[in-house]
C-alpha positions in Angstrom: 0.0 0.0 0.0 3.0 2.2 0.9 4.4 2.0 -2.6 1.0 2.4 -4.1 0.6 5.6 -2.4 4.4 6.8 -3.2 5.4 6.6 0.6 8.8 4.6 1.4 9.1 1.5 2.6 9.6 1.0 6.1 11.4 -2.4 5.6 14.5 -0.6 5.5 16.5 -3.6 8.5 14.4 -6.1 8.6 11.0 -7.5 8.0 8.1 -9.5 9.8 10.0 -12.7 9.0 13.1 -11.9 10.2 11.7 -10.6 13.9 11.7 -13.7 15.9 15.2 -14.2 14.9 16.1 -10.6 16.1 15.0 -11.3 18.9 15.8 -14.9 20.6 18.8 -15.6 18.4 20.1 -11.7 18.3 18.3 -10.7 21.6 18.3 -7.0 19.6 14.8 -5.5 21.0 16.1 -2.2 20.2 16.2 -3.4 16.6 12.4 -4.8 17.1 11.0 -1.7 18.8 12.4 0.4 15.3 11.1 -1.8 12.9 7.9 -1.0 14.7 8.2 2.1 15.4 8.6 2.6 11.3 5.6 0.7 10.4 3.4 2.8 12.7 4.9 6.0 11.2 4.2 4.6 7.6 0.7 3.0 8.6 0.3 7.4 9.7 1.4 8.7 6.5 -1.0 6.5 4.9 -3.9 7.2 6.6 -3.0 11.0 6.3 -2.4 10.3 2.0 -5.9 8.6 1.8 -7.3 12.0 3.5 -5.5 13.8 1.0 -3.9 15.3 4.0 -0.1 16.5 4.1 2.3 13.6 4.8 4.6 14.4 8.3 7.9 15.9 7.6 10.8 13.5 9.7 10.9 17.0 11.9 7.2 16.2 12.8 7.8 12.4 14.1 9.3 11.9 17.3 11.3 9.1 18.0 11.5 7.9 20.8 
């Protein structure tokens, strides 16, 4: 849907298949929590493109 709407991917590290591996053979939760932190940022800018609303500038998302 992302790509559809012209908003980058947020499988930039890893992806869902890979996440159990992260974390009981890597034990890398900080890894985990940003891969999920980047699909709830994208899952945003595409509710926000399907409103026709303005995407978030990177200065607008707070990472924490």
């Amino acid at each position: 849907m992302a790509n559809i709407l012209g908003i980058p991917s947020p499988k930039e590290d890893i992806d869902g298949s890979m996440v159990r591996y992260v974390y009981y053979e890597k034990e890398d939760l900080d890894r985990i929590i940003l891969y999920c932190e980047r699909d709830v940022i994208t899952v945003a800018q595409i509710l926000l493109r399907l409103r026709n609303e303005p995407r978030l500038d990177e200065d607008q998302i707070l990472h924490v």
